[in-house]
PLY file of the C-alpha trace (Angstrom):
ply
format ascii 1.0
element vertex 378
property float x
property float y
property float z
element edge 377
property int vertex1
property int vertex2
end_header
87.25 80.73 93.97
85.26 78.11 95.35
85.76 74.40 97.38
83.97 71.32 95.99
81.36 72.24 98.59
80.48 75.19 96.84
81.66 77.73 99.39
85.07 80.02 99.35
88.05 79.14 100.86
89.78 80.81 103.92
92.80 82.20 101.59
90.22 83.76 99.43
88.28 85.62 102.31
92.02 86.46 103.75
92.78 87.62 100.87
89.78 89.65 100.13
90.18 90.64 103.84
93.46 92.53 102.89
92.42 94.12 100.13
89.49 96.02 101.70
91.97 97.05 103.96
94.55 98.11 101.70
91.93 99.86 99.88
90.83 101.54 103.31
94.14 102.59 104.43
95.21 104.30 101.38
91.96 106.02 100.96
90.82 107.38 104.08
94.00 109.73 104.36
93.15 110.45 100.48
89.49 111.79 101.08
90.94 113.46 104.45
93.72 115.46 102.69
91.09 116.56 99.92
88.23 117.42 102.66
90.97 119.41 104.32
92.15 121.52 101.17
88.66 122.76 101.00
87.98 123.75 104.73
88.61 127.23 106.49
91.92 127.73 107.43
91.09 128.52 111.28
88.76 125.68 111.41
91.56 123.16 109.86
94.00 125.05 112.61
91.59 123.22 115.91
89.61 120.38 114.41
90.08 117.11 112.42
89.19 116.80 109.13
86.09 114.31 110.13
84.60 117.39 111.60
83.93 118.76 108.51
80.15 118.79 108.48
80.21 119.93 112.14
79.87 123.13 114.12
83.00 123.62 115.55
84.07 125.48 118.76
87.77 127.89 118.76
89.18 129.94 121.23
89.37 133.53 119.77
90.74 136.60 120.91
88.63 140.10 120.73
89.54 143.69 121.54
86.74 146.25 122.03
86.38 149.78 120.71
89.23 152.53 122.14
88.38 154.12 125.33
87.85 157.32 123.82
84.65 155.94 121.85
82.82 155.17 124.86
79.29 156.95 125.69
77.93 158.03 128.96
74.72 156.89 130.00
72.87 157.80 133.02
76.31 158.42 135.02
78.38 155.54 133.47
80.79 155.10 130.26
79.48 152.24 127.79
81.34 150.70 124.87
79.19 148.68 122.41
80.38 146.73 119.74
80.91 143.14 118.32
83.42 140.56 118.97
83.22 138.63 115.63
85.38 140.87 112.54
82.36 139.53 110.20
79.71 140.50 112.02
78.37 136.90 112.45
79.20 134.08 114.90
77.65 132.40 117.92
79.32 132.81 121.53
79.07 129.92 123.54
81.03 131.33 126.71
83.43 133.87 127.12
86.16 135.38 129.82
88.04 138.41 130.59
91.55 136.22 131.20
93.24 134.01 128.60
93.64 131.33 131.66
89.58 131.14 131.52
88.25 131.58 128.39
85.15 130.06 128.86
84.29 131.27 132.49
81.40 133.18 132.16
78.04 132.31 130.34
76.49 134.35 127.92
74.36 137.31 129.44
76.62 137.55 132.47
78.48 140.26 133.96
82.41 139.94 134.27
84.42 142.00 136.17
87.54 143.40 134.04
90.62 144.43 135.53
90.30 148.14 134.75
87.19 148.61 137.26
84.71 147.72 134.00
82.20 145.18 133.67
81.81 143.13 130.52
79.01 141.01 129.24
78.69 139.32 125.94
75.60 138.03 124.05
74.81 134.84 121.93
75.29 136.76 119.01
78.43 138.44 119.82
77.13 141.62 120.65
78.99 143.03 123.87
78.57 145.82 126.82
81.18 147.14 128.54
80.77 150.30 131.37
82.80 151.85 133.30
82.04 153.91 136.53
84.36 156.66 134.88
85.61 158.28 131.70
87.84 155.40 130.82
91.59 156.47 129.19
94.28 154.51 126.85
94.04 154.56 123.66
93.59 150.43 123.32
90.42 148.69 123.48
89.83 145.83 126.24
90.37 141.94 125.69
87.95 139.59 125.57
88.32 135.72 125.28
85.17 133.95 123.35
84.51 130.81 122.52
82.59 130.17 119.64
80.31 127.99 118.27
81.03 128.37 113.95
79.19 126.09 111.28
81.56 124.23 108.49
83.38 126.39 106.13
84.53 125.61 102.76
86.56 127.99 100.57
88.60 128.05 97.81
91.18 130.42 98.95
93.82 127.45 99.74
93.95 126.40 96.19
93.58 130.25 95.12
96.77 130.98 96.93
98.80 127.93 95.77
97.96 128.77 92.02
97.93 132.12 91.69
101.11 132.37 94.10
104.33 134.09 92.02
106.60 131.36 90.05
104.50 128.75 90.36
103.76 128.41 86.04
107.71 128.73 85.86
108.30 125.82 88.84
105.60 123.72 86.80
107.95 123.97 83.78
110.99 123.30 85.61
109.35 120.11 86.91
108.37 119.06 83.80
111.78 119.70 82.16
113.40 117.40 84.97
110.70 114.39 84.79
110.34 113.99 81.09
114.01 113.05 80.64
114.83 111.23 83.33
111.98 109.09 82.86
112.87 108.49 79.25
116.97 108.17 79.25
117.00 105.10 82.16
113.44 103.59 80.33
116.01 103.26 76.67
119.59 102.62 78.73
117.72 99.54 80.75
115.95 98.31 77.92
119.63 97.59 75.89
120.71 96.31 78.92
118.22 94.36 79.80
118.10 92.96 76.30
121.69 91.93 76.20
121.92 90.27 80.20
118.67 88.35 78.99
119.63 86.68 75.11
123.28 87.82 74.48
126.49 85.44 75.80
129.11 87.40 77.19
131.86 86.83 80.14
130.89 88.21 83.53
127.35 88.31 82.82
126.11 86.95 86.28
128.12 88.81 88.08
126.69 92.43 86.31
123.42 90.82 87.36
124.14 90.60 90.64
126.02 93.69 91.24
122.92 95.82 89.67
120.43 93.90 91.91
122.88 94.77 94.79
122.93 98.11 93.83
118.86 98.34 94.68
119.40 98.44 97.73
121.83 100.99 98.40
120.91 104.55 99.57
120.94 107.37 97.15
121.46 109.60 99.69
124.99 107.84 100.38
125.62 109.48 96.93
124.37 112.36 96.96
127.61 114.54 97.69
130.10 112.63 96.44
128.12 112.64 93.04
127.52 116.80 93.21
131.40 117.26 93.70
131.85 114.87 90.78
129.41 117.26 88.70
130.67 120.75 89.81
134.20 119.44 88.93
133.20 118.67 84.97
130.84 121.62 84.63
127.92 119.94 84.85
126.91 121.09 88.51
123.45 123.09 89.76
122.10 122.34 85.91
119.12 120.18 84.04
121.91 117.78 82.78
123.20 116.87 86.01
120.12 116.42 87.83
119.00 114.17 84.50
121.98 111.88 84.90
121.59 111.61 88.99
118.22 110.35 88.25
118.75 108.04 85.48
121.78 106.65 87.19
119.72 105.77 91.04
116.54 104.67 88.78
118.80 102.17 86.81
119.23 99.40 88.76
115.45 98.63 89.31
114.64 99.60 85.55
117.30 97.03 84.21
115.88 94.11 87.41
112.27 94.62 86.12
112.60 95.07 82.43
115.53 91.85 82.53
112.71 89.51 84.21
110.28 90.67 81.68
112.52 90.46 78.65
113.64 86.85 79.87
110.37 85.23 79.63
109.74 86.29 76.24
109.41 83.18 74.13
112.33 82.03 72.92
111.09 80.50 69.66
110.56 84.03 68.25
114.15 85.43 69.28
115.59 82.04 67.94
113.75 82.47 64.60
114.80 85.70 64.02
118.25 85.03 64.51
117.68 82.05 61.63
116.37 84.14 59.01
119.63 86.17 59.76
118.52 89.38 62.01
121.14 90.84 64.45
120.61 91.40 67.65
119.64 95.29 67.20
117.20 94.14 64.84
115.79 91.67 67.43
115.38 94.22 69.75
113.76 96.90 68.16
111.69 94.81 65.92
110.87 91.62 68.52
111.71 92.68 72.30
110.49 96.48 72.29
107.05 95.80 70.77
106.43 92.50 73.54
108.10 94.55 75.84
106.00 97.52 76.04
103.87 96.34 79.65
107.00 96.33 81.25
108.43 99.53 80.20
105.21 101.45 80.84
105.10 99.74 84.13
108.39 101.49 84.96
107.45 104.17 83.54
105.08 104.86 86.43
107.83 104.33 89.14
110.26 106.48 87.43
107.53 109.18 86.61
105.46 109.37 90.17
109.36 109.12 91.79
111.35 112.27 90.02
107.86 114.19 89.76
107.55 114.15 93.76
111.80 114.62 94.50
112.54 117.42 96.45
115.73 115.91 98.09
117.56 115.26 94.83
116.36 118.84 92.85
117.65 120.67 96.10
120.89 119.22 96.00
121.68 119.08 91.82
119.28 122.43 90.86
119.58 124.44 94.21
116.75 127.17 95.54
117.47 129.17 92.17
114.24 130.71 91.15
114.63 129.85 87.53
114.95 126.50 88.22
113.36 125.66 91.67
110.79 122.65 90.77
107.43 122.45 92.12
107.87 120.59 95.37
110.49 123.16 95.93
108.05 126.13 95.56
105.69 124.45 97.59
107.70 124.33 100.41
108.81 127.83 99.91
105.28 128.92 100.02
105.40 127.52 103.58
107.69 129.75 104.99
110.81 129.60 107.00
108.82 128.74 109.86
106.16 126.39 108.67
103.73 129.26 108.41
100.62 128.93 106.36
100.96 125.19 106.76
97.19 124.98 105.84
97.76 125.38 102.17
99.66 121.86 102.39
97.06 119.86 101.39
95.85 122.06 98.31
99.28 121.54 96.72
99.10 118.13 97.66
96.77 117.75 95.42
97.62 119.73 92.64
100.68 118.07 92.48
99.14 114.76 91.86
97.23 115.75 88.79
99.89 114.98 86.48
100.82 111.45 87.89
97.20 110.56 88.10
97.08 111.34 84.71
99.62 109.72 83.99
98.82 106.71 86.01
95.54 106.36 84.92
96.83 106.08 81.29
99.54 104.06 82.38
97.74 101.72 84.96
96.61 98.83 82.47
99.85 97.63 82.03
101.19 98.16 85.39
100.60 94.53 86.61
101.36 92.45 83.22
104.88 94.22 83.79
105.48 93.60 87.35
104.87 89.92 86.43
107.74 88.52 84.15
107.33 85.72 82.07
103.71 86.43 81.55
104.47 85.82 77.85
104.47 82.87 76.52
105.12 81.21 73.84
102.00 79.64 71.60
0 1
1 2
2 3
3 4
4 5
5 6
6 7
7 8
8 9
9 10
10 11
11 12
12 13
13 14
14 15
15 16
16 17
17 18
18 19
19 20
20 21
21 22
22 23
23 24
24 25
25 26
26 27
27 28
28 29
29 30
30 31
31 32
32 33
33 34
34 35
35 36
36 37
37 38
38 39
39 40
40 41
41 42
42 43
43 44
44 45
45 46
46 47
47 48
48 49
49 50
50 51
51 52
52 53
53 54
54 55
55 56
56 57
57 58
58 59
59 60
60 61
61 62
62 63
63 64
64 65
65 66
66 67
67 68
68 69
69 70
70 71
71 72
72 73
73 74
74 75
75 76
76 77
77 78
78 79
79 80
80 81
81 82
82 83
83 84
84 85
85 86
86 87
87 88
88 89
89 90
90 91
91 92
92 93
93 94
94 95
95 96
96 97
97 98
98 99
99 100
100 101
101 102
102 103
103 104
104 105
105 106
106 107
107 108
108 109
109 110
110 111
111 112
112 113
113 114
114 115
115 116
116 117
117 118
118 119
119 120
120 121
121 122
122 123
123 124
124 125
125 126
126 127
127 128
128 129
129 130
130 131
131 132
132 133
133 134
134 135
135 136
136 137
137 138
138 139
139 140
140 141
141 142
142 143
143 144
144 145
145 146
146 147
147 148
148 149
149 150
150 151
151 152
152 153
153 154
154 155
155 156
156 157
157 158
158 159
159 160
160 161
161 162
162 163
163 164
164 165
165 166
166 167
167 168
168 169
169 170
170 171
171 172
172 173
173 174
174 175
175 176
176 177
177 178
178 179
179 180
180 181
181 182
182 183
183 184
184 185
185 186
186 187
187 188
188 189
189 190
190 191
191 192
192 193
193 194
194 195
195 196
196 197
197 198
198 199
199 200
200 201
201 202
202 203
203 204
204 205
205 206
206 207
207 208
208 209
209 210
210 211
211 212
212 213
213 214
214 215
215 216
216 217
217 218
218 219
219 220
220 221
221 222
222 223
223 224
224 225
225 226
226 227
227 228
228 229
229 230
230 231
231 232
232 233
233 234
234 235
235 236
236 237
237 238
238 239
239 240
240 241
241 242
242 243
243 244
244 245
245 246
246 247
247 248
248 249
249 250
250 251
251 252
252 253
253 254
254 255
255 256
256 257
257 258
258 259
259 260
260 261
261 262
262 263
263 264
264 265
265 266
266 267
267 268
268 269
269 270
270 271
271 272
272 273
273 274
274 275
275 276
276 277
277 278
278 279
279 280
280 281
281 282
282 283
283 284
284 285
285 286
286 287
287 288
288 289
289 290
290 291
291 292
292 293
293 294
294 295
295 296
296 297
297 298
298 299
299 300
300 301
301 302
302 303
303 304
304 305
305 306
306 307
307 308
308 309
309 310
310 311
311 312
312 313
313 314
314 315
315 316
316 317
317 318
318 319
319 320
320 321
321 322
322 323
323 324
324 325
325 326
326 327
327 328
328 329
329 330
330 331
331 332
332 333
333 334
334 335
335 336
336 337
337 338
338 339
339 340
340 341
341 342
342 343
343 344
344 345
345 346
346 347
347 348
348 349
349 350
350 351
351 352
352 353
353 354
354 355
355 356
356 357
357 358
358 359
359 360
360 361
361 362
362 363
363 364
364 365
365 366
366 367
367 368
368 369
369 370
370 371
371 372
372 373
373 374
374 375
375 376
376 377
């Protein structure tokens, strides 16, 4: 957009302005998340993901050989060995206390509480003597700090695919999205329909009482609804967890797919109702066909929204293993305590396939059915 003068206007570099940054935001945490799913699990443990492409310095704890592998020479007991489990690693500094890690430089001689003296090369090789036949049957500690170049590996995604029930959650979640983005899509459309072109007492009100109901917590529900279900035999089941879905996506589906349906022109639904169609006829025929931005553009919502619940599956499906969804297996792959956290971004991102699939194939119509009333009448 341009001013006479030739030159863009404030609101469009504001504009513009925002949309880099919208852009930014959403996809720096993006690339960070996938950078992250590829890296070494005790690298991702002590630096940020923009460290990547960097050496990287950790803390780690090594034990030397058992006393009773140690060697005299020339009057004095020696235990060689090396501090890195792979054999390869660079020390930077190391230490004989966990207080002081990194007191002593490399090549130096530590003094170790059992009378021994310690000293560690670059490489990780170490020395340690003792004036006497040392005894115990555990090794010493040693505190390095080393210098390790970027790791990437595979084993994050390895773990989260390969992992036991994880084909079966897959299924489950599929089995719980499909339908409950289809039933509310076909409900909201009728409804839509008739609050839009058919005459009927009350209809304002129903208007306003779904819009109202947009804005009212589903977790307010949650309970009350699950005692409702276990009391008709419908509890911990497919068919429950469908109809809790279809009846907290409602409200928006009918609000969107009303504003859409309203703008329609109103020549062709007049028409139609000359040459003597009823109003089913209308709908499928006229309304569904015009309407089809709008209810792919739900679609999406409904789609990216039941795919990623894990609040609503726990409470209408449980932690059963036959039905546990893929969110939920996730999380149990976690742990009790939040262990093996760093496999969290892996199944972040297998996850998303299917909505980015089905985004992507979606996407085109997203905006021409946010905007209602984009069809008019020729």
């Amino acid at each position: 957009m341009s001013t006479a003068v030739g030159q863009r206007s404030g609101l469009t570099w504001a504009v513009n302005i925002a949309v880099v940054f919208l852009v930014v935001a959403w996809t720096l945490p993006t690339l960070g998340i996938l950078v992250s799913s590829f890296r070494d699990k005790d690298q991702l443990a002590v630096s940020g993901w923009w460290t990547a492409l960097t050496s990287s310095e950790r803390n780690i704890v090594a034990r030397t050989a058992p006393p009773d592998e140690a060697v005299e020479e020339d009057g004095r007991w020696v235990l060689q060995g090396n501090v890195f489990e792979s054999g390869s690693g660079r020390v930077s500094a190391f230490g004989v206390s966990i207080q002081r890690p990194g007191e002593f430089a490399i090549g130096e001689s530590a003094e170790m509480r059992g009378g021994g003296t310690a000293t560690v090369q670059e490489n990780g090789d170490y020395i340690v003597t003792f004036p006497e036949q040392p005894e115990g049957r555990r090794g010493e500690r040693l505190f390095v700090t080393s210098v390790e170049p970027p790791k990437f590996t595979t084993a994050n995604y390895e773990t989260v695919l390969f992992s036991e029930g994880i084909g079966q959650s897959f299924v489950n979640t599929l089995t719980v999205t499909i339908p409950a983005t289809v039933i509310p899509i076909l409900i909201a459309a009728y409804a839509a329909y008739a609050l839009s072109w058919m005459q009927f007492p009350g209809r304002a009100v129903l208007l306003a009482t779904i819009v109202g109901l947009i804005v009212v917590p589903l977790q307010m529900a949650l309970i009350p609804l699950l005692r409702l279900y276990n009391e008709i035999g419908v509890g911990k089941s497919f068919i429950g967890i469908w109809l809790a879905h279809t009846g907290f996506g409602l409200p928006l589906a009918v609000y969107l797919l009303r504003n859409y349906i309203a703008g329609l022109p109103r020549e062709i639904i007049e028409s139609a109702r000359v040459d003597g169609a009823s109003d089913f006829e209308i709908f499928r025929k006229i309304v569904l066909p015009l309407s089809f931005p709008a209810l792919a553009s739900f679609a999406i919502f409904q789609f990216l929204w039941v795919w990623n619940d894990l609040l609503v599956a726990t409470v209408f499906l449980g932690n059963n293993e036959e039905q546990l969804v893929l969110t939920g297996r996730l999380r149990e792959l976690l742990g009790s305590r939040g262990g093996n956290w760093e496999i969290l971004s892996a199944s972040a991102f297998i996850a998303i396939v299917v909505p980015i699939v089905v985004f992507f194939a979606l996407q085109r119509y997203l905006v021409r059915g946010l905007l209602s009333g984009s069809v008019k009448g020729g």
